[in-house]
C-alpha positions in Angstrom: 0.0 0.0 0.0 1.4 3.8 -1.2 -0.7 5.3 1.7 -2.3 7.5 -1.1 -6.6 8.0 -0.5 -9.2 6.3 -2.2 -10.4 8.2 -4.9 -13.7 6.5 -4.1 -16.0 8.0 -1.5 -16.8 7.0 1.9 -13.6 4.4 1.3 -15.4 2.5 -1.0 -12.7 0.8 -3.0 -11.3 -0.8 0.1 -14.8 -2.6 0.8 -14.7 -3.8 -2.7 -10.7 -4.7 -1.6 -11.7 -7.0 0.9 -15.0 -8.3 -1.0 -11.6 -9.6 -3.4 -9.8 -10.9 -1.2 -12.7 -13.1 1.0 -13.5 -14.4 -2.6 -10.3 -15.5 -3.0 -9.6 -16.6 0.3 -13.0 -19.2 0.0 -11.3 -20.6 -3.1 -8.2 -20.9 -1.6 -9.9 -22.8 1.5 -13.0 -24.6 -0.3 -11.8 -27.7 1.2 -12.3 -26.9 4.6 -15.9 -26.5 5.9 -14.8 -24.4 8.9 -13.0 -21.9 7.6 -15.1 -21.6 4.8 -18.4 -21.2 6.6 -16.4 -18.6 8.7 -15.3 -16.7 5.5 -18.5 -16.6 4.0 -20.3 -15.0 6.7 -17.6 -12.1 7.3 -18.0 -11.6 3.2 -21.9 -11.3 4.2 -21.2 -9.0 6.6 -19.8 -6.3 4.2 -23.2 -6.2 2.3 -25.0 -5.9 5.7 -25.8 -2.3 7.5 -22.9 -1.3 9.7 -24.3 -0.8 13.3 -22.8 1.5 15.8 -23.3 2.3 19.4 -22.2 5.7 20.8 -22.4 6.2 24.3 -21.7 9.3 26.8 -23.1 12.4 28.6 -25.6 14.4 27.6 -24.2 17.3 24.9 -20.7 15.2 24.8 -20.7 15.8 20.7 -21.8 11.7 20.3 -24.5 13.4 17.4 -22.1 16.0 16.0 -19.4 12.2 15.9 -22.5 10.3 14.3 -23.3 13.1 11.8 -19.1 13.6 10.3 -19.0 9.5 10.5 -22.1 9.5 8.0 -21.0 12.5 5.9 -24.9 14.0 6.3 -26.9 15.8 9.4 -28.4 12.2 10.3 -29.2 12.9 13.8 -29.9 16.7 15.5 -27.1 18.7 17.4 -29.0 21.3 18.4 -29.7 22.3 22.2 -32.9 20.8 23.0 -33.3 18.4 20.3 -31.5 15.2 22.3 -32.1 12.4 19.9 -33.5 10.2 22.9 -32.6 7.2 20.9 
């Protein structure tokens, strides 16, 4: 790796990396039912939502984290408008 950024967005190419390599790795380890059944879920995985928890005080910036993470105003950062989620 160069250390140069993705041109994709949101990092993109590097989930489409590792969709590669857990393809190859299930070929490369067909013949063994563990590993393969372990593979194939994790390759699931990248087509699944990505969950997150974020936990603190009250006005500790955990919607103001959510809402940079995401790229959009997803959840309120305004006094008075706690997401009570």
């Amino acid at each position: 790796m160069t250390g140069a950024p993705h041109p994709e967005p949101h990092g993109a190419g590097v989930v489409d990396d590792v969709r590669v390599l857990l393809d190859d790795a299930v070929e490369a380890y067909g013949d063994e039912p563990d590993v393969l059944a372990l593979l194939r879920a994790q390759r699931q995985r990248l087509d699944e939502p990505l969950r997150i928890a974020l936990v603190g005080r009250v006005k500790a910036g955990k919607s103001t984290l959510l809402n940079a993470l995401v790229g959009e105003r997803l959840a309120p950062t305004d006094a008075g408008s706690a997401p009570g989620w």
